[in-house]
DRENLUMTOR-956856 format. One record per residue (C-alpha): residue number from 1; y, z, x. Coordinates in steps of 0.1 Angstrom, whole numbers, padded with zeros to 4 digits. Each point is the difference from the previous one (the first is absolute). Example, Ala and Ser with C-alpha at 12.3 -4.5 7.8 and 13.67 -1.06 7.14 Angstrom:
<sites>
+------+-------+-------+-------+
! resi !     y !     z !     x !
+------+-------+-------+-------+
!    1 ! -0045 !  0078 !  0123 !
!    2 !  0034 ! -0007 !  0014 !
+------+-------+-------+-------+
</sites>
This chain:
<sites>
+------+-------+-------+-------+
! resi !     y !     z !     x !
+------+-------+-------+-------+
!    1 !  0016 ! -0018 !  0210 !
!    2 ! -0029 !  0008 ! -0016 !
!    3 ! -0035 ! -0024 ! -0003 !
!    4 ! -0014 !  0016 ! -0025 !
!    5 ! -0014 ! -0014 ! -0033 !
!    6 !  0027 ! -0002 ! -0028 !
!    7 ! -0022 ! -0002 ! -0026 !
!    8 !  0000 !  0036 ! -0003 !
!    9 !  0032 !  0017 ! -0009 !
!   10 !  0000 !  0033 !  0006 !
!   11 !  0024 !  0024 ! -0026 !
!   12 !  0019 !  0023 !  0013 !
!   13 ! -0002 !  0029 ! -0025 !
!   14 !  0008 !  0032 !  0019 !
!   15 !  0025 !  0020 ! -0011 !
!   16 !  0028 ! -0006 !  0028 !
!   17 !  0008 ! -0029 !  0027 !
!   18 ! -0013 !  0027 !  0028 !
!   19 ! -0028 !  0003 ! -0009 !
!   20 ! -0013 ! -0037 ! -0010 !
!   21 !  0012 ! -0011 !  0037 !
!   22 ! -0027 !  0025 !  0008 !
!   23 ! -0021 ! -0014 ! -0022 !
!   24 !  0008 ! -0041 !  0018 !
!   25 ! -0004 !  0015 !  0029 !
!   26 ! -0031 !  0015 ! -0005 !
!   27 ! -0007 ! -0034 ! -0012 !
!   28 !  0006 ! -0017 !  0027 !
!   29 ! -0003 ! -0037 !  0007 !
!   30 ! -0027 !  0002 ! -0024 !
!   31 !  0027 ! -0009 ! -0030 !
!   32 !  0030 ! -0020 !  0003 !
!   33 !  0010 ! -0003 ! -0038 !
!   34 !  0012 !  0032 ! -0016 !
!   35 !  0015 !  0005 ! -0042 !
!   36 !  0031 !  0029 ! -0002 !
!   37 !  0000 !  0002 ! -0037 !
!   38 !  0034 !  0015 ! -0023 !
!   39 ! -0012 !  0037 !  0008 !
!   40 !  0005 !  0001 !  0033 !
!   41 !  0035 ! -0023 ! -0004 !
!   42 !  0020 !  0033 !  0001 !
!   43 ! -0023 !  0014 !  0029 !
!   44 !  0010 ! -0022 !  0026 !
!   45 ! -0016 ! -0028 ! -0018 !
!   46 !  0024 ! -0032 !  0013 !
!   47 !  0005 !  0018 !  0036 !
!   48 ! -0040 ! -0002 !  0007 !
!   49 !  0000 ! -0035 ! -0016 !
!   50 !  0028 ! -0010 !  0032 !
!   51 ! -0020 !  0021 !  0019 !
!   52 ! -0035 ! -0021 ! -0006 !
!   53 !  0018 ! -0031 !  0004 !
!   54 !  0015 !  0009 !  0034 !
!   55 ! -0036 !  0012 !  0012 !
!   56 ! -0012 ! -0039 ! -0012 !
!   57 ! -0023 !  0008 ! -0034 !
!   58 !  0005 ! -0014 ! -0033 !
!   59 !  0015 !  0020 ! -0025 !
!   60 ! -0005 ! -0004 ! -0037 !
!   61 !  0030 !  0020 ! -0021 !
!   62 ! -0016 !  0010 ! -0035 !
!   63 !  0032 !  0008 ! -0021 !
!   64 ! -0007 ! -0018 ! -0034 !
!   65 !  0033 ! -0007 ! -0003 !
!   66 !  0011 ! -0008 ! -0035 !
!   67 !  0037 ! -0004 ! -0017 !
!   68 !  0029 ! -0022 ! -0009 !
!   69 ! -0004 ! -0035 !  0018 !
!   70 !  0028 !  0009 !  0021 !
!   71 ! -0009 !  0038 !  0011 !
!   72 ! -0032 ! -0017 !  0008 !
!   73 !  0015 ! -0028 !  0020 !
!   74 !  0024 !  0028 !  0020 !
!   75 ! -0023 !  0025 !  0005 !
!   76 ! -0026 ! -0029 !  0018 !
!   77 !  0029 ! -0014 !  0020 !
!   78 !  0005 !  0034 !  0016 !
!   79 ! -0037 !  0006 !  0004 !
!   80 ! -0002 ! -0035 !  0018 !
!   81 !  0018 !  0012 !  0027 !
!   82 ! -0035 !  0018 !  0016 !
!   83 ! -0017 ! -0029 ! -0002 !
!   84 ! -0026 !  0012 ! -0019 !
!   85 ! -0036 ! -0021 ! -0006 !
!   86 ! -0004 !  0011 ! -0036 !
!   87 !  0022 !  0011 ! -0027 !
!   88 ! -0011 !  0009 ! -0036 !
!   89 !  0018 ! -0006 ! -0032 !
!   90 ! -0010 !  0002 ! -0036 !
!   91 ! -0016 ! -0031 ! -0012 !
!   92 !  0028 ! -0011 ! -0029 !
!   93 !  0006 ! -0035 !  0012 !
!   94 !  0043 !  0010 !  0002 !
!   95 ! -0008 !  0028 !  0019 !
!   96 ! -0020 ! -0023 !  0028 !
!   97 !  0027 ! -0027 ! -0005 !
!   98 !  0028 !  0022 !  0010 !
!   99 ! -0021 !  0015 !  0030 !
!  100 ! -0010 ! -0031 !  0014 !
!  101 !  0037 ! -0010 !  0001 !
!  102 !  0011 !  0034 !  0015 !
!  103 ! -0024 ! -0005 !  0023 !
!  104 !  0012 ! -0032 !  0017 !
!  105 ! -0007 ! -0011 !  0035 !
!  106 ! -0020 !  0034 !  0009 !
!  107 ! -0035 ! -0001 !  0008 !
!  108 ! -0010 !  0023 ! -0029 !
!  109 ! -0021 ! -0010 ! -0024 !
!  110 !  0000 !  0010 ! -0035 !
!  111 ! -0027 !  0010 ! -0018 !
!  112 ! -0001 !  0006 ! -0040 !
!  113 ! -0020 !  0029 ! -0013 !
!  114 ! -0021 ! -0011 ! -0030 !
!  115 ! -0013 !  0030 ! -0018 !
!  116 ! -0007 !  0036 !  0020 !
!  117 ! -0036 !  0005 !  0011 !
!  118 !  0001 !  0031 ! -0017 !
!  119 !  0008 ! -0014 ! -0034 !
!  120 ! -0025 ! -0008 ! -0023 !
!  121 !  0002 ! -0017 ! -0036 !
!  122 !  0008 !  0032 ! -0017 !
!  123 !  0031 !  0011 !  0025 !
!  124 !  0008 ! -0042 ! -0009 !
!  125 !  0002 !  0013 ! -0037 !
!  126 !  0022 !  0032 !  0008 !
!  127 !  0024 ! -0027 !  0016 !
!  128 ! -0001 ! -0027 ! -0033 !
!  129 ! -0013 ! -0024 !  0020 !
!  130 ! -0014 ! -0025 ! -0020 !
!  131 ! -0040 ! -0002 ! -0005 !
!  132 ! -0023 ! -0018 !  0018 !
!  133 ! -0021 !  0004 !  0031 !
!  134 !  0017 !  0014 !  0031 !
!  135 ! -0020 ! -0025 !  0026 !
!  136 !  0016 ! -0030 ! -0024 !
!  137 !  0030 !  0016 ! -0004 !
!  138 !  0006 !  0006 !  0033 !
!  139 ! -0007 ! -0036 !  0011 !
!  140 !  0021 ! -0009 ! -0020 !
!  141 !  0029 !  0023 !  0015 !
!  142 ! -0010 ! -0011 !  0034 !
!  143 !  0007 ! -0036 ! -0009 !
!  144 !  0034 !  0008 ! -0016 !
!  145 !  0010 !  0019 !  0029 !
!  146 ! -0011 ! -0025 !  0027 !
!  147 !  0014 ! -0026 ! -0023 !
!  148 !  0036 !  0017 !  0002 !
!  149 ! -0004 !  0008 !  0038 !
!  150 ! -0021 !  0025 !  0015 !
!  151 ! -0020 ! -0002 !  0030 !
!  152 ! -0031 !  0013 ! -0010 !
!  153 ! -0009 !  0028 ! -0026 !
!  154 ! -0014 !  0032 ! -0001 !
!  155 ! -0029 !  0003 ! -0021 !
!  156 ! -0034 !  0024 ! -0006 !
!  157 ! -0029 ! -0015 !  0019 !
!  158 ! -0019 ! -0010 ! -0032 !
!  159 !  0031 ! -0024 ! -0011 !
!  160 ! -0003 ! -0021 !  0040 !
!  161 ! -0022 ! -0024 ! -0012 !
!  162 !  0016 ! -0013 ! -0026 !
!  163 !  0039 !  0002 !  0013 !
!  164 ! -0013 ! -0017 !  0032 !
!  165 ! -0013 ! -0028 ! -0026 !
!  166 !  0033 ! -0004 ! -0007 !
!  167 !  0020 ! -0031 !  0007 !
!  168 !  0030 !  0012 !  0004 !
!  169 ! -0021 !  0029 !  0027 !
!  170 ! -0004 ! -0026 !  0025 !
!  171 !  0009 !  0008 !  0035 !
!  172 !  0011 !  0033 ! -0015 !
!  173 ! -0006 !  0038 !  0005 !
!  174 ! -0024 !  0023 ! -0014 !
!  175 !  0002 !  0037 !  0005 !
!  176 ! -0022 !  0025 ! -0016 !
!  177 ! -0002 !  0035 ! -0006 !
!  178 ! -0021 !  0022 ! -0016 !
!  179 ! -0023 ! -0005 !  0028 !
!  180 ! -0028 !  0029 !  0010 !
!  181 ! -0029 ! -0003 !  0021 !
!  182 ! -0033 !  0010 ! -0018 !
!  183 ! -0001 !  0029 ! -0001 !
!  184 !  0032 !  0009 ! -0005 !
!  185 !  0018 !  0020 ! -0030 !
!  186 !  0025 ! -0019 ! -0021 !
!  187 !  0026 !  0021 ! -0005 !
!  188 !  0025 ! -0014 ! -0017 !
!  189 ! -0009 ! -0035 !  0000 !
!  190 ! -0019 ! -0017 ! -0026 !
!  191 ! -0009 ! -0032 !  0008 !
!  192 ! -0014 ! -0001 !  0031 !
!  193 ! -0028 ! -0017 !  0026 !
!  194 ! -0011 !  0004 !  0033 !
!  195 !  0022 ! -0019 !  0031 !
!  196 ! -0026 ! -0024 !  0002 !
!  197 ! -0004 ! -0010 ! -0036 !
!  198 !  0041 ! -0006 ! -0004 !
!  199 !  0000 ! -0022 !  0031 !
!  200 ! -0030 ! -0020 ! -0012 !
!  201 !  0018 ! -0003 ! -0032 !
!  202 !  0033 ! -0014 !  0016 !
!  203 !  0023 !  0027 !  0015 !
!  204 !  0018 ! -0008 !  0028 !
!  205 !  0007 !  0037 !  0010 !
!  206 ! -0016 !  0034 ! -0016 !
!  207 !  0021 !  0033 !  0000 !
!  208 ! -0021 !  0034 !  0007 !
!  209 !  0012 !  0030 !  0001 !
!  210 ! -0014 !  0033 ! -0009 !
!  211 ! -0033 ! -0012 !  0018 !
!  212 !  0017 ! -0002 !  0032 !
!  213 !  0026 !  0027 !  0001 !
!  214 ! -0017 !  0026 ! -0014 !
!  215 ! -0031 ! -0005 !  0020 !
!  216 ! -0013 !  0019 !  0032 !
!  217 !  0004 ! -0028 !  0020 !
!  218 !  0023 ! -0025 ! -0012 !
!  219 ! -0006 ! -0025 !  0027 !
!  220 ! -0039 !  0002 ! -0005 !
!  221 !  0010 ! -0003 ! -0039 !
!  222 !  0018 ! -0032 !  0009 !
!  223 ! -0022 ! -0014 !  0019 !
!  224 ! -0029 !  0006 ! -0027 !
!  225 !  0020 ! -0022 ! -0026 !
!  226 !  0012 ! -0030 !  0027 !
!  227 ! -0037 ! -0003 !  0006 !
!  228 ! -0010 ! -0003 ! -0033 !
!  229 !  0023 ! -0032 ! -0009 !
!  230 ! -0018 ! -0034 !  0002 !
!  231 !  0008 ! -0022 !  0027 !
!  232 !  0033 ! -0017 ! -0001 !
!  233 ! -0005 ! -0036 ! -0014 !
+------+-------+-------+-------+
</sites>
């Protein structure tokens, strides 16, 4: 069991299960919250997740799952069975319905993606979504979701502040990625802040990855972000 901060999720993006429980162990007690996202499910994706669990840390099981009510409601009821923390699905209120029922008694919470951090208004065009500003209309996704049953959300740490306004986000989670130290190269991502800005702004946990796995010294990358977060309040 692992004391470290959970704030700070750390993603698990190498290519294979072997080599990202090199990467936790290099790690160390220094994180005790890790992401395995849908490219590393084939990979030995769900074993490491049982794996983390049995060694005490938090694990946080990005799949984005998104179908039929009840393929959605199946597939979550198997998941539940590792006890994960944190389970995405798409944000369509039926979709977080049925996943909150497949769920049941397990511990896992589910959390409903609003809108990719590395979407922007024009990829919202390619998709027909329909016009307006992507911090309103991801608010407004947030609240539909929570309103149908999720746990928390996903959101870009610009959009924090005003889901954590919310009603219907009290006592709920806030997750955000698309988090780089200064400093650091965006990659993919396209609406981004530093870990301190999105938790001032509300998040509950950040997500980091590239920073921190494809540094020198992970641990010492780590360590450089969890001291940069404000004090807990």
């Amino acid at each position: 069991m692992t004391d470290a901060d959970d704030r700070l999720i750390v993603a698990l993006d190498r290519p294979d299960a072997l080599s990202n429980l090199d990467l936790v162990r290099q790690l160390g007690a220094s994180v005790g919250f890790y992401k395995i996202g849908l490219g590393l499910l084939t990979g030995g994706g769900l074993a490491l997740a049982d794996e983390l669990k049995q060694s005490g840390n938090r694990v946080f099981l990005d799949l984005k799952l998104f179908d039929i009510p009840a393929t959605v409601a199946a597939a979550v009821r198997g998941l539940a069975q590792y006890r994960l923390d944190l389970l995405t699905v798409h944000g369509d209120p039926a979709v977080v319905a049925a996943a909150a029922d497949g769920r049941g008694a397990a511990p896992t919470r589910i959390m409903a993606v609003t809108f990719l951090t590395s979407a922007d208004r024009a990829d919202l065009d390619t998709m027909l979504i329909r016009p307006g500003d992507i911090a309103a209309l991801t608010c407004e996704r947030a609240a539909r979701a929570l309103d149908a049953g999720a746990d928390g959300v996903i959101a870009a740490p610009g959009e924090a502040a005003a889901i954590r306004a919310l009603p219907q986000a009290r006592g709920k989670l806030i997750v955000t990625p698309g988090v780089r130290p200064a400093g650091s190269a965006q990659g993919d991502q396209k609406r981004t802040a530093t870990p301190a800005e999105a938790i001032a702004a509300g998040a509950d946990h950040i997500v980091v990855g590239r920073p921190i796995h494809a540094a020198a010294d992970p641990r010492a990358a780590a360590r450089a972000i969890l001291a940069a977060l404000p004090s807990r309040r």
